[in-house]
VMD Tcl script that draws the C-alpha trace (Angstrom):
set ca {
  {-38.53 1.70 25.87}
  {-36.16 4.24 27.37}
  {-33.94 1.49 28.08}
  {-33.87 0.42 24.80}
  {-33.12 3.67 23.03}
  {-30.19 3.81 25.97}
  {-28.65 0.89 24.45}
  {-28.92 2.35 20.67}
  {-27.53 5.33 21.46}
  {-24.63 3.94 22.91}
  {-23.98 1.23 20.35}
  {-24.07 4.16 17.76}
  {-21.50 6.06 19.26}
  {-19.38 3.05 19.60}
  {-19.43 2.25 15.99}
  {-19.05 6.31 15.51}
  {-16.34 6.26 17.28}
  {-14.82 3.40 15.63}
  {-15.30 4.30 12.10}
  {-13.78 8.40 13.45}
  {-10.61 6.16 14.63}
  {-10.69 3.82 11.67}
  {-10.49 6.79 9.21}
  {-8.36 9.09 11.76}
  {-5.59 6.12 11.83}
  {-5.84 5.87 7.93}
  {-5.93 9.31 6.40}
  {-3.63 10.37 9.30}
  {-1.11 7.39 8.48}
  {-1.14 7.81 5.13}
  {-0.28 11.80 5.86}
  {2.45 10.93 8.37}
  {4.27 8.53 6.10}
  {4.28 10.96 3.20}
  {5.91 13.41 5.15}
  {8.32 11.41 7.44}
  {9.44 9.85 3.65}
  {11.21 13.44 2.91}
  {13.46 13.41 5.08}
  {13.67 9.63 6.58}
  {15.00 6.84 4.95}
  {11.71 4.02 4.09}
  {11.03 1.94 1.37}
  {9.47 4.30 -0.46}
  {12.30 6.62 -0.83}
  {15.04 4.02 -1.09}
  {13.42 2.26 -3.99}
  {13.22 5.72 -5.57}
  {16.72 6.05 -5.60}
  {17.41 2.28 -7.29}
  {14.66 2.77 -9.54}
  {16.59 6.38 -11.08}
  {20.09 4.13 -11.21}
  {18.02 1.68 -12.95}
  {16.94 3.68 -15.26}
  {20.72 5.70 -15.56}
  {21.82 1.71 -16.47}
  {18.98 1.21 -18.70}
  {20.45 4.37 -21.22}
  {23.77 2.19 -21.27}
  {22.47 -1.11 -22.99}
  {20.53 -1.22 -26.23}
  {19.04 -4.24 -25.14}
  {16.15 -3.54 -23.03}
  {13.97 -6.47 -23.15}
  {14.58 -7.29 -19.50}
  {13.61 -3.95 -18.39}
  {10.72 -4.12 -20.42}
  {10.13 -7.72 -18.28}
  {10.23 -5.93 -15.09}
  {7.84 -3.58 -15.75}
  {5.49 -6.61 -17.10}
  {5.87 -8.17 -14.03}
  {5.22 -5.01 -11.94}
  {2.19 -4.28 -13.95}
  {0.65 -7.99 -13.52}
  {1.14 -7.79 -9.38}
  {-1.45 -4.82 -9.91}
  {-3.65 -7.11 -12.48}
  {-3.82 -9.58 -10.32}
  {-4.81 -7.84 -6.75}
  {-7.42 -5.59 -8.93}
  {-9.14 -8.74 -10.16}
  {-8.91 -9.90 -6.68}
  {-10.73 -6.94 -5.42}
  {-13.66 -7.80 -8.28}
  {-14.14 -11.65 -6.50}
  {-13.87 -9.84 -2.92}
  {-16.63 -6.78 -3.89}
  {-18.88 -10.00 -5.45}
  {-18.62 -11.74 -1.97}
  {-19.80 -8.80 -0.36}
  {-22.74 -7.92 -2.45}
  {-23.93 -11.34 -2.09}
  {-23.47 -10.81 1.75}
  {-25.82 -8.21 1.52}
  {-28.61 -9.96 -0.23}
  {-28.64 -12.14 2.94}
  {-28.07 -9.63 5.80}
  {-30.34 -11.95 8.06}
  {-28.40 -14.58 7.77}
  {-25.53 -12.93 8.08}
  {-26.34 -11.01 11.82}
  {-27.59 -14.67 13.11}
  {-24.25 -15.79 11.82}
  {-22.25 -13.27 14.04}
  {-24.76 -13.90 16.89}
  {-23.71 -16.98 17.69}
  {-19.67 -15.89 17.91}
  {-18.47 -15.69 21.17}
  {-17.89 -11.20 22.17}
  {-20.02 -9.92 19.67}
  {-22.09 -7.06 20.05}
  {-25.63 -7.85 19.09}
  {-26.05 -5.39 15.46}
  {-29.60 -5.01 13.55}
  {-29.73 -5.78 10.67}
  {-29.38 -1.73 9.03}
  {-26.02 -1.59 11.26}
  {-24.64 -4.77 9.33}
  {-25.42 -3.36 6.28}
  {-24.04 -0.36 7.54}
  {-20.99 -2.19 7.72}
  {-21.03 -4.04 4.79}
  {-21.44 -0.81 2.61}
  {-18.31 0.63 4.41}
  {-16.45 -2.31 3.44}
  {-17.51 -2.23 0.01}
  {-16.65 1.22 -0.06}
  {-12.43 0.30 1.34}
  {-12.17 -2.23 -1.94}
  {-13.89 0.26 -4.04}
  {-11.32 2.61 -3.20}
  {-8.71 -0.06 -4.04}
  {-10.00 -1.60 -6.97}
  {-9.75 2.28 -8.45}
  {-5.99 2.02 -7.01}
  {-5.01 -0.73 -8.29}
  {-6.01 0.04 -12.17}
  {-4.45 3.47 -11.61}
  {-1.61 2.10 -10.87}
  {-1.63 -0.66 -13.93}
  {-2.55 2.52 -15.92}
  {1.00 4.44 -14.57}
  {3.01 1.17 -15.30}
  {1.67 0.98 -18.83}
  {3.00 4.82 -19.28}
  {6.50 3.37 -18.06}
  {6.67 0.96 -20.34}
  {5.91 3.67 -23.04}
  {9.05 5.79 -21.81}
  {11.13 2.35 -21.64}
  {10.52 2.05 -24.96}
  {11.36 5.61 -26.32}
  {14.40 5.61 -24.17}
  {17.30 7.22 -26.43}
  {19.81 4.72 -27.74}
  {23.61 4.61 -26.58}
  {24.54 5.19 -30.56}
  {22.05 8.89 -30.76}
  {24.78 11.35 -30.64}
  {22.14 14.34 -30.98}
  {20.78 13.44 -27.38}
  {22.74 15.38 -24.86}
  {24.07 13.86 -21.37}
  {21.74 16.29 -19.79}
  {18.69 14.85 -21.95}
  {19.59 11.45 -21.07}
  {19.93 12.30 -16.94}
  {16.20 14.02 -17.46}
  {15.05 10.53 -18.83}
  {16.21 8.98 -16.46}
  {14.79 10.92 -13.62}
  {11.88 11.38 -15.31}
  {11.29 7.94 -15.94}
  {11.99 6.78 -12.17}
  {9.60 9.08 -11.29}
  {6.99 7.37 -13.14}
  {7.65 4.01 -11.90}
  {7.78 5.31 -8.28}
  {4.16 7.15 -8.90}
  {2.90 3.59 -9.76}
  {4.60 1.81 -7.16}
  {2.98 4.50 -4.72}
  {-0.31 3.72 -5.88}
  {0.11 0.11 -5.59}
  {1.39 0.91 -2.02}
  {-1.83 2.71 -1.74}
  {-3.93 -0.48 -2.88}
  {-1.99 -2.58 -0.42}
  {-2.72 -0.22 2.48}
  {-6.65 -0.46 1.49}
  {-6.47 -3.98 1.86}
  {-5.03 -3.44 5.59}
  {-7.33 -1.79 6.94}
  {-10.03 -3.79 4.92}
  {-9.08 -6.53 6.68}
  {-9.17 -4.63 10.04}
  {-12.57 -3.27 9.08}
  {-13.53 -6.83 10.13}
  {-12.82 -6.74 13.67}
  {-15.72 -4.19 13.42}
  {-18.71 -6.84 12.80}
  {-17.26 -8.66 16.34}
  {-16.51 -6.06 18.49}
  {-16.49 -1.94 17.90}
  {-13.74 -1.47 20.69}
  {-11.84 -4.60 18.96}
  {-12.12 -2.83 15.71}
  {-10.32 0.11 16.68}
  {-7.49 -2.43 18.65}
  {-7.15 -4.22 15.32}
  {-6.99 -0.64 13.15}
  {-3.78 0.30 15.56}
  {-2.18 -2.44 15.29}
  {-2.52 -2.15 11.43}
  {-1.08 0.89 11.86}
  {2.18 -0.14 13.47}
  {2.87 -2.97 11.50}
  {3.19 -0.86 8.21}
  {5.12 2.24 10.58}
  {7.69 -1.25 11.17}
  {7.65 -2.44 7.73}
  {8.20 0.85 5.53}
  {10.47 2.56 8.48}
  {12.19 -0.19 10.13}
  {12.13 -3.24 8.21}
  {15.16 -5.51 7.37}
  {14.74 -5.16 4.13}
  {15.51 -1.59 4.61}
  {17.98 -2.07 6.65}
  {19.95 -4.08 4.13}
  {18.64 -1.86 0.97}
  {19.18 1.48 2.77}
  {22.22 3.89 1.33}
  {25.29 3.87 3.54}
  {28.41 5.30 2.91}
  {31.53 3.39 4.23}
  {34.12 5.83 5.36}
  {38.06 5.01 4.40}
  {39.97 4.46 7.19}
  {43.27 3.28 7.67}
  {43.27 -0.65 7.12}
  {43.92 -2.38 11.04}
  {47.29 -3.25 11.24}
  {46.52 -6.91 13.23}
  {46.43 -10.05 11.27}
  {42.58 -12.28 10.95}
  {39.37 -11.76 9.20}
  {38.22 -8.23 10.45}
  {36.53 -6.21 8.54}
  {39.13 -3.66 6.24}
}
mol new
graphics top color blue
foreach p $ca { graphics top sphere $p radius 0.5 }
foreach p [lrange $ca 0 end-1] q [lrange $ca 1 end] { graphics top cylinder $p $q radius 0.2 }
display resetview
């Protein structure tokens, strides 16, 4: 019996530890990245600044029907990952109407800890609880685009002499700003679907769960800090120097 009680109590502070460094790694990403983004370029803060000289452009065209496109399109990537989440939450509800079947499933897979059947529900609840969180993100952030559209749409025309230059620079920052609140929240979404899929690892392994949740972890630090995408979207400023004074095809 003691033996037995041995083995629950360390299982349990496996998976305690896990789920500490599963939420430690999110929370404490999600903090870093916000911070880092002040001062550092990412994608974040790059497409902030192409989003305001979008929307400087978009006050010097009376035709805005393809802005009005882009924001459609924007809005529909949300649509569709929220209705996504719906299918994914049904899956696993249905998962936990057949728990049983579910822990003899994962007892046959090669390195998995042996779970009862309350710690795979456990588990099952806690994922729930990740696409919860970004179903909630994901129509927040269809929501924000919707209120972008709205400001699209009472954008002052080029003919309005009444509306002042400064007016029209306070739209426009004003209006990047909403598309970049969306665009964070959809960020948000994505990042819930990360570590969802992480949160996987957990019903094989707890010690493979946290492996996975790191390595989640440095593949969005690579994408949104050091990406080539960044790389070729960043801002750089090409200094004017004296043109070389050799004949080929080097760069002015």
């Amino acid at each position: 019996m003691t033996d037995v009680v041995d083995l629950f109590d360390i299982q349990y502070l496996w998976n305690l530890l896990a789920v500490l460094w599963f939420l430690l790694c999110w929370v404490g990403y999600t903090r870093y990245a916000s911070w880092k983004a002040r001062d550092t370029a990412c994608l974040a803060s790059v497409l902030h600044l192409y989003r305001e000289d979008w929307m400087r452009r978009l006050l010097l065209r009376d035709n805005r029907v393809a802005d009005a496109s882009v924001i459609g399109n924007l809005e529909r990537n949300a649509s569709f990952f929220a209705s996504s989440t719906l299918i994914i939450l049904a899956g696993i509800l249905t998962l936990l109407g057949s728990a049983d079947r579910t822990v003899s499933i994962l007892a046959d897979l090669p390195f998995v800890m042996q779970p009862s059947r309350g710690l795979s529900e456990l588990k099952l609840i806690s994922l729930a609880v990740v696409f919860v969180y970004a179903f909630f993100t994901f129509s927040w952030c269809m929501r924000q685009y919707n209120f972008a559209a709205v400001l699209v749409g009472s954008a002052p025309m080029i003919g309005e002499r009444h509306v002042g230059e400064l007016e029209r620079k306070a739209f426009a920052e004003r209006a990047a700003r909403v598309v970049s609140m969306a665009a964070h929240q959809f960020n948000q979404g994505l990042r819930s679907y990360y570590f969802g899929l992480a949160m996987l690892a957990w019903f094989i392994n707890p010690w493979l769960f946290m492996l996975v949740t790191s390595g989640v972890v440095v593949v969005l630090y690579q994408r949104e800090f050091h990406s080539d995408v960044l790389k070729v979207m960043v801002f750089t400023s090409t200094p004017q120097t004296e043109a070389p004074k050799d004949e080929g095809l080097g760069n002015p």
